[in-house]
C-alpha positions as CSV (number, residue, x, y, z in Angstrom):
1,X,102.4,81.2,105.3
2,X,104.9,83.5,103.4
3,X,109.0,82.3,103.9
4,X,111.7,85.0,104.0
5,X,114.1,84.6,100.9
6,X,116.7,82.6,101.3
7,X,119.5,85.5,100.7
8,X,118.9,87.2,104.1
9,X,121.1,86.1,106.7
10,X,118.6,85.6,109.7
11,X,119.5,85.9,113.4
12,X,118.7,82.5,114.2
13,X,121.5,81.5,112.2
14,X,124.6,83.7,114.0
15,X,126.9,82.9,116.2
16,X,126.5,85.0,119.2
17,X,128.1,83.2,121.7
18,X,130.4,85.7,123.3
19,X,130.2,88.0,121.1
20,X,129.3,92.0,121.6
21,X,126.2,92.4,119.0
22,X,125.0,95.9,117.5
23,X,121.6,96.0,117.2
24,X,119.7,98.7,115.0
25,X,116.0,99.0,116.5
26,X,113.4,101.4,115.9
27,X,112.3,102.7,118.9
28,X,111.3,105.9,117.9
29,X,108.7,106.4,120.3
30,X,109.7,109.2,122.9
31,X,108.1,112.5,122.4
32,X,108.5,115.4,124.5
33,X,110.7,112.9,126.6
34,X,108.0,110.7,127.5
35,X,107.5,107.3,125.8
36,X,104.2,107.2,123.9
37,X,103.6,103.9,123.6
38,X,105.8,101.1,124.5
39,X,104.6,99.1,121.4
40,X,107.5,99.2,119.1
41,X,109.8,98.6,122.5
42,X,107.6,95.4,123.1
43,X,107.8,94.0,119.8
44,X,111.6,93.7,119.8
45,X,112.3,92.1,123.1
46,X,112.1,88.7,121.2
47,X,115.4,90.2,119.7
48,X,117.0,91.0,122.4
49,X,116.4,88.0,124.5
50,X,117.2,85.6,121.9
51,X,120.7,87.3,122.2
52,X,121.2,87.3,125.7
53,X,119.7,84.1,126.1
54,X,122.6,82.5,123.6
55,X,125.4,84.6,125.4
56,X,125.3,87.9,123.0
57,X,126.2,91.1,125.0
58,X,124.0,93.6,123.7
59,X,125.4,97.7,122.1
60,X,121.7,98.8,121.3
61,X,120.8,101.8,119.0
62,X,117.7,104.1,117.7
63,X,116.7,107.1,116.2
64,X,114.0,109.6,117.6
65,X,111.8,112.7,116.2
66,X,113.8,114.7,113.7
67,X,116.7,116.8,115.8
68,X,118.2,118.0,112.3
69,X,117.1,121.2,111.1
70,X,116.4,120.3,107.2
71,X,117.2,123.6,105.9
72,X,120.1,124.6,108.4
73,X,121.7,121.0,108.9
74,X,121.9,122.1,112.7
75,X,121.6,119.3,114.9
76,X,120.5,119.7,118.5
77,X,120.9,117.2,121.4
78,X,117.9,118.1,122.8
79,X,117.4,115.8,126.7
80,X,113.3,115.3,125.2
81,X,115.3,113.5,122.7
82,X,116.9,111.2,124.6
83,X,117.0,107.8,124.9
84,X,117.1,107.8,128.3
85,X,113.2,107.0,128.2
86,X,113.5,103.7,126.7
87,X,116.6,102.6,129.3
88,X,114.2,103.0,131.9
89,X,111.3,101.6,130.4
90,X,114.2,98.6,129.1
91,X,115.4,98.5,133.2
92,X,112.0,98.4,134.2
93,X,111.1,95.6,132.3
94,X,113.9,93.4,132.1
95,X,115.8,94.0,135.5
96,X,119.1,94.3,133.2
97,X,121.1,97.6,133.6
98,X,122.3,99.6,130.8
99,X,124.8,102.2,129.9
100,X,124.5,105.3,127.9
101,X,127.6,106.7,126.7
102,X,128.1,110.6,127.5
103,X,130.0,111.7,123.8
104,X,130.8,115.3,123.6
105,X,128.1,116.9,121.3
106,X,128.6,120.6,119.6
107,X,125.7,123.2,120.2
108,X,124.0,123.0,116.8
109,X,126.4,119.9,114.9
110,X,125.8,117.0,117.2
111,X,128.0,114.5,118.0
112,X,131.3,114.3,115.8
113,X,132.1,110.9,116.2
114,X,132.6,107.9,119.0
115,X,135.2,108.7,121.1
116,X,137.4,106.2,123.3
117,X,135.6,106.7,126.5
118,X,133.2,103.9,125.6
119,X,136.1,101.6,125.9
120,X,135.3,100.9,129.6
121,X,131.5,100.3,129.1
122,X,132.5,97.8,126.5
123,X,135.5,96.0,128.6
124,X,132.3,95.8,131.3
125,X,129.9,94.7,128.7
126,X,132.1,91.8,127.9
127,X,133.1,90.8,131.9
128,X,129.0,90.7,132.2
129,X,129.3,93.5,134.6
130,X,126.8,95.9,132.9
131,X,123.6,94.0,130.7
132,X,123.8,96.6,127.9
133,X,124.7,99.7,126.5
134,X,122.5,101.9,125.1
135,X,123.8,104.2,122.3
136,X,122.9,108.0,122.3
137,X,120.0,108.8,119.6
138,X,121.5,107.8,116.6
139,X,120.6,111.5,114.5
140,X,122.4,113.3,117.3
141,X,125.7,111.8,115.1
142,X,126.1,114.5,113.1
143,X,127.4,111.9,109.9
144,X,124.1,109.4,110.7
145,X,122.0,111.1,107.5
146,X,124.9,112.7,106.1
147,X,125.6,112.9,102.4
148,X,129.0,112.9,102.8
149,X,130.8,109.5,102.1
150,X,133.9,110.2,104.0
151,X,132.1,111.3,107.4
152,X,129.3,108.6,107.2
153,X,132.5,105.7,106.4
154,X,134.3,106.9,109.7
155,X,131.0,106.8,111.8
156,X,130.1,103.3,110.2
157,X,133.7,102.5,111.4
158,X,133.8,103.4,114.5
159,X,130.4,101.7,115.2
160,X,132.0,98.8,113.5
161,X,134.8,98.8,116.3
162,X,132.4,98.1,119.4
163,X,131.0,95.2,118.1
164,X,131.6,91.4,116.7
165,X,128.6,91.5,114.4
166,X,125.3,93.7,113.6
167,X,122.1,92.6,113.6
168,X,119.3,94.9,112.3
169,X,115.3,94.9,113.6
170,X,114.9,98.4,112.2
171,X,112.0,97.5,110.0
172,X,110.6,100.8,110.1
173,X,113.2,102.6,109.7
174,X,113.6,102.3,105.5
175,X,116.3,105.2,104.8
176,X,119.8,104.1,104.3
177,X,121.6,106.2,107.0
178,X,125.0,104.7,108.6
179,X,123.1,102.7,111.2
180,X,120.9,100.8,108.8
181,X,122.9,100.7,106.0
182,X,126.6,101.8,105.7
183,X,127.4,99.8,109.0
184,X,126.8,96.1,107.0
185,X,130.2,96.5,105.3
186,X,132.2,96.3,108.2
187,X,130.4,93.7,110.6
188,X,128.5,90.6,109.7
189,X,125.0,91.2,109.8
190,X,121.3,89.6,109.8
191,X,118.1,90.3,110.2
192,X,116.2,90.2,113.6
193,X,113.3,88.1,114.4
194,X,110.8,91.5,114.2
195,X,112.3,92.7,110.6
196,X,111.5,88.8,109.4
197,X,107.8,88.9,111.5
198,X,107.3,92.1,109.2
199,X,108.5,90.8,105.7
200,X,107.0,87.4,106.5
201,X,103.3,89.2,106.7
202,X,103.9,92.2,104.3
203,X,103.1,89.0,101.9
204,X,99.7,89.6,102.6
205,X,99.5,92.9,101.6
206,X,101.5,92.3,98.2
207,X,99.7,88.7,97.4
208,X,96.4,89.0,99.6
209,X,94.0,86.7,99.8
210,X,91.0,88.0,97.3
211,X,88.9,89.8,97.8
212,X,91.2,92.4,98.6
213,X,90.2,95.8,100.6
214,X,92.2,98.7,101.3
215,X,91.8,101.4,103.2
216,X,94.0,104.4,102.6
217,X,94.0,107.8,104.2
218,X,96.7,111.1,104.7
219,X,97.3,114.1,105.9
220,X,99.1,114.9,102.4
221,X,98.3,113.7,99.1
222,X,101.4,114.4,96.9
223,X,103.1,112.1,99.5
224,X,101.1,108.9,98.9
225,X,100.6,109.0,95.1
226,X,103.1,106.3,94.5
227,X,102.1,104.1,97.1
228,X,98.4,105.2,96.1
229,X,98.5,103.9,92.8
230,X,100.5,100.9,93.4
231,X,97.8,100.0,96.3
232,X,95.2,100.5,93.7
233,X,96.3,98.7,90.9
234,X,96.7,95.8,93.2
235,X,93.2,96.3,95.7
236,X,89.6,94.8,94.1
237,X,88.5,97.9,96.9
238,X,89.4,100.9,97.8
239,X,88.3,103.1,100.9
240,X,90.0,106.5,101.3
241,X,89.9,109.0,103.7
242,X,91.6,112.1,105.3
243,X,93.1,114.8,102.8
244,X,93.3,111.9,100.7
245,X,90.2,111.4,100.0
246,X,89.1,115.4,100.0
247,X,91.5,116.3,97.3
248,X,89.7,112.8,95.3
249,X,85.9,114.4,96.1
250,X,87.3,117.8,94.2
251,X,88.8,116.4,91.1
252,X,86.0,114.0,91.1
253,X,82.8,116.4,92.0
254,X,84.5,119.4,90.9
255,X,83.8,121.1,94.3
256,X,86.3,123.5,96.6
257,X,87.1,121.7,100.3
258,X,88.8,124.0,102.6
259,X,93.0,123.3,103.0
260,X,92.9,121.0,99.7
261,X,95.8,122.6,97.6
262,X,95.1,123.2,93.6
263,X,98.4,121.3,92.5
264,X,97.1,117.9,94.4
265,X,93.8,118.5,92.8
266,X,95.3,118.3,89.6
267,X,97.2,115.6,90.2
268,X,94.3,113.8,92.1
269,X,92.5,113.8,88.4
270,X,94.3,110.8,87.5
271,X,93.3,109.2,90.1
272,X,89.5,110.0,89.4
273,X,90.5,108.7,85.5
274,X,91.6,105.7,86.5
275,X,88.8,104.9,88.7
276,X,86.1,105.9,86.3
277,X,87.8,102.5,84.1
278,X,88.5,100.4,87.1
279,X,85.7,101.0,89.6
280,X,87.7,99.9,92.8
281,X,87.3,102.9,94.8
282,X,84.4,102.7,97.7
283,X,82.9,106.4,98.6
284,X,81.9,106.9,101.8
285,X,78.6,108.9,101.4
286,X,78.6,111.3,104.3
287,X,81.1,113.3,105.5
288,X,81.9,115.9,108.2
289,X,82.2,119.5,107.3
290,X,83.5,121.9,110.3
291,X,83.9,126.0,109.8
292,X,87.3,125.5,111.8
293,X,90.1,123.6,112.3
294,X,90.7,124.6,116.2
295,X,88.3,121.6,117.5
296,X,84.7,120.3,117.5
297,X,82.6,123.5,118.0
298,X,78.8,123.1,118.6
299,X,76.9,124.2,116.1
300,X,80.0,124.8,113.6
301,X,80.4,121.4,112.3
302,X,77.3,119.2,110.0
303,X,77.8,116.6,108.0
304,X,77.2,116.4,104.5
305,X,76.2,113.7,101.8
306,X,78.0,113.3,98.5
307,X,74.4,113.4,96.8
308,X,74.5,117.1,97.5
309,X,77.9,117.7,96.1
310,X,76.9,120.2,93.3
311,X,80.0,121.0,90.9
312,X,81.4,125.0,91.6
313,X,80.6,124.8,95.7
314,X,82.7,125.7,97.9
315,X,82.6,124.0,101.5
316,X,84.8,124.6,104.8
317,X,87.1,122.0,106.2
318,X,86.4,118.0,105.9
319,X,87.6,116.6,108.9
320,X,85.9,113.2,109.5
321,X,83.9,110.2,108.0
322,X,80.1,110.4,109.6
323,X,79.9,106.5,110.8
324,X,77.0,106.1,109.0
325,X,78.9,106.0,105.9
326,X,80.2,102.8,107.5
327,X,76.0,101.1,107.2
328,X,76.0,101.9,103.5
329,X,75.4,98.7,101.9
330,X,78.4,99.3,99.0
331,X,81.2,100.0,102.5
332,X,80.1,96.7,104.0
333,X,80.1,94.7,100.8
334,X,83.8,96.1,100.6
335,X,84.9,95.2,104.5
336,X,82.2,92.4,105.5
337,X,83.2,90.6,102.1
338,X,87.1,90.8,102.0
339,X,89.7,88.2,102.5
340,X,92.0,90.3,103.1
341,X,92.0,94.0,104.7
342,X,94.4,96.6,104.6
343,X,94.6,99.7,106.8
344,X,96.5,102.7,106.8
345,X,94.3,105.3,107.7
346,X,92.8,107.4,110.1
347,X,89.9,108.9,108.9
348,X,89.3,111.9,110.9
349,X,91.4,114.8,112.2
350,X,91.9,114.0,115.7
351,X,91.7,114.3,118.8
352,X,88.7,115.7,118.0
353,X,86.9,114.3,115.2
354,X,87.5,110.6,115.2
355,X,83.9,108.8,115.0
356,X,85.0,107.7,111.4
357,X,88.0,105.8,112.6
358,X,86.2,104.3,115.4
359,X,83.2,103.3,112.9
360,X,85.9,101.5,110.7
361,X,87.3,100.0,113.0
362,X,84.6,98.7,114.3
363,X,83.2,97.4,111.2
364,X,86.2,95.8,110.0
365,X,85.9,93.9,112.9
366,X,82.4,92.6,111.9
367,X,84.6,90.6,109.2
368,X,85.5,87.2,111.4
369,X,87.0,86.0,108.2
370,X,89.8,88.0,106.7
371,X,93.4,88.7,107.9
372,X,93.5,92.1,108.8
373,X,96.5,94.2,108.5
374,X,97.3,97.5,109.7
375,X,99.9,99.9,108.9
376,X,101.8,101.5,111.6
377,X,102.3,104.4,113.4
378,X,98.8,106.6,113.6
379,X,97.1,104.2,112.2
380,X,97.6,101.6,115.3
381,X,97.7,104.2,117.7
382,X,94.3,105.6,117.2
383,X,92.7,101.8,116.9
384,X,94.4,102.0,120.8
385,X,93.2,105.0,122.1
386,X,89.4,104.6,120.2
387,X,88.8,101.0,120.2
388,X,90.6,100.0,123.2
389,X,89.4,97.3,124.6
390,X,88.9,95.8,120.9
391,X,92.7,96.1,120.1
392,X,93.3,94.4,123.9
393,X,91.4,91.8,122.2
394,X,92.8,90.9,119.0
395,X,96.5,91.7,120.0
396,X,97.0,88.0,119.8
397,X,94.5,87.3,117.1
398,X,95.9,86.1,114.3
399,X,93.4,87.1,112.0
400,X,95.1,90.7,112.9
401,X,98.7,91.9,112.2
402,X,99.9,95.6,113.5
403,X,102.9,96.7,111.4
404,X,105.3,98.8,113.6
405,X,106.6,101.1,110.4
406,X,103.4,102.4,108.1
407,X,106.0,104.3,105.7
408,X,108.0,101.7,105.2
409,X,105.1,99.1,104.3
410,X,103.8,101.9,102.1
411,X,107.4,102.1,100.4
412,X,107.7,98.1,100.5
413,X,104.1,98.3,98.2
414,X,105.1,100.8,96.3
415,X,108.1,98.8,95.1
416,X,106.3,95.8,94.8
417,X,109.4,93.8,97.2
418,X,110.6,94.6,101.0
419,X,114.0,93.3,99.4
420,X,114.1,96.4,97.8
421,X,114.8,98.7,100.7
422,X,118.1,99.7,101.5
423,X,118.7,98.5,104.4
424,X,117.0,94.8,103.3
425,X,119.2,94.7,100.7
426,X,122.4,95.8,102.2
427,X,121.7,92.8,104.7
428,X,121.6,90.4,101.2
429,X,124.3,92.2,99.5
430,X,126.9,92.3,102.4
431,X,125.5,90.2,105.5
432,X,127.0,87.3,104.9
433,X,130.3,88.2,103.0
434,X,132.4,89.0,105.9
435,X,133.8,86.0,107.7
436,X,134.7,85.8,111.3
């Protein structure tokens, strides 16, 4: 079993007793105000009871969806953004009743700062006359992502004045914004018990166990070459799928899919290059062609073997794995045979082409053997909704692990080290240099 390094000031080590603790989690899972999938929630009560339970008064914080308008910088505080959500599913759950603070926000620039009406809610927090308080989303402050020093210092600040320490178990949140990152200057901070549960078996992915499978798959390739590359320098196989692995049939066969852009193409052709020397990647023989993207049309969808590919063809949109690939005897060698599996893929475009995803998923499970990892986000919540009564069955198997943050493992392999994201390492750099 892999240790954390000794440099990251755990929980488990901090004195909570009667203290107010900010806690950064990543509950990002309201959409259209309605939680998804309590997942994420679930995986951090540990957390929060351990804090509670040792006399910690809890100031509790997330981000959700994207309320920043990238090219604008507006910011909206949209009510299908809210937290609100997750402090009744937190109410529900745990019987404890929180407060949401109720800043003034500006119709397209957020929330300017934290104002001294939380004073109360923090006076009750401390007399035990409220359980917790539950910031507003965290983007809504319009100085959370900003690239101004002065603005993000004043929020980190003011966050820093509700609280006696911070203790982060944002693991999927990677980006250094205020609440991940600038705040570990001003408060003493460590990591929670779910941040340490993910760097603890991101070990397995960056020193598996050989043989060593992956299976990778996107909706964009020029967004997973790094991660790509360091995945396959590390894997003895490698399954792709999605985009992913249409733009590597085109370099490779020299054929036209539908919605595969010419500039991933070419950079897809170093891929193929290196794979002609290494030999790691597994194709999956048959795949799904469909004349549109709308949904699975009868008799405008077939599927199609590699064997035909001839170089010059054109062919409409790839949009799923035919689960027969998943019998071909060179696939099973790569699951049935592995010590180790990796997942972060879905293999088809869903909801309405998603027999590959339930065929892999299914076959990995053939493999009794190997510690099976899987990466987050889409990835888990299709093995839910396709395979469900298989996930209600391993969710306490050990041989299985469910990351909560996909990008960040991705980010985490691609530097080789989760102590070299931001917010990790602000934790080592600053977490334990500020005594009380």
């Amino acid at each position: 079993m892999s240790t954390i390094d000794e440099r990251l000031p755990l929980l488990q080590n901090a004195p909570i007793d009667g203290k107010v603790v900010l806690v950064r989690f990543d509950h990002n899972v309201v959409k259209n105000g309605v939680i998804r999938d309590p997942y994420r929630i679930d995986r951090t009560l540990g957390t929060l009871y351990n804090i509670v339970e040792r006399g910690g008064r809890p100031v509790l914080m997330t981000h959700i969806g994207r309320p920043k308008d990238k090219k604008t910088g507006e910011i909206k505080c949209r009510e299908e953004e809210s937290v609100r959500p997750i402090v009744d599913y937190l109410e529900r759950k745990l019987h404890i009743k929180f407060h949401i603070p109720d800043f003034a926000a500006g119709p397209a620039c957020g929330i300017t700062g934290i104002d001294t009406s939380i004073n109360h809610a923090i006076r009750a927090l401390r007399e035990r006359r409220i359980g917790g308080i539950y910031l507003p989303n965290t983007r809504w402050f319009q100085a959370e992502e900003a690239a101004d020093g002065e603005a993000r210092d004043k929020l980190a600040h003011q966050l820093a004045g509700l609280a006696d320490l911070f203790v982060n178990d944002a693991f999927g949140s990677w980006q250094p914004h205020v609440t991940t990152f600038d705040i570990t200057k001003y408060l003493p901070s460590f990591a929670g018990f779910l941040m340490q549960e993910e760097i603890v078996n991101l070990d397995y992915v960056l020193s598996p166990g050989r043989p060593f499978t992956a299976v990778v798959a996107g909706s964009k390739y020029d967004t997973k070459i790094g991660p790509l590359y360091a995945i396959y320098k590390k894997a003895d196989r490698l399954i792709l799928g999605g985009v992913i692995y249409n733009t590597f049939l085109c370099a490779k066969y020299g054929v036209r899919i539908a919605g595969v852009a010419e500039k991933d193409i070419e950079a897809a052709r170093e891929l193929v290059a290196m794979d002609a020397k290494g030999g790691k990647i597994v194709e999956l023989p048959n795949v799904v062609e469909s004349d549109v993207l709308e949904g699975k049309v009868a008799g405008r969808f077939r599927t199609l073997s590699l064997k035909d590919f001839k170089k010059g063809n054109s062919y409409g949109y790839i949009l799923d794995i035919d689960r027969e690939s998943f019998s071909d005897k060179a696939v099973l060698d790569a699951i049935l045979h592995s010590s180790t599996i990796f997942v972060n893929a879905v293999m088809g475009l869903t909801p309405h082409f998603y027999d590959g995803s339930q065929a892999l998923d299914e076959t990995i499970d053939r493999n009794t053997h190997a510690k099976k990892l899987y990466g987050g986000g889409d990835t888990l919540q299709e093995f839910k909704d396709l395979c469900p009564g298989l996930y209600l069955s391993v969710l306490d198997n050990a041989q299985y692990y469910f990351f909560t943050g996909g990008g960040t493992v991705l980010t985490a392999i691609e530097q080789g080290t989760p102590y070299g994201l931001k917010p990790v390492q602000a934790l080592i750099e600053n977490g334990g240099r500020i005594p009380f």
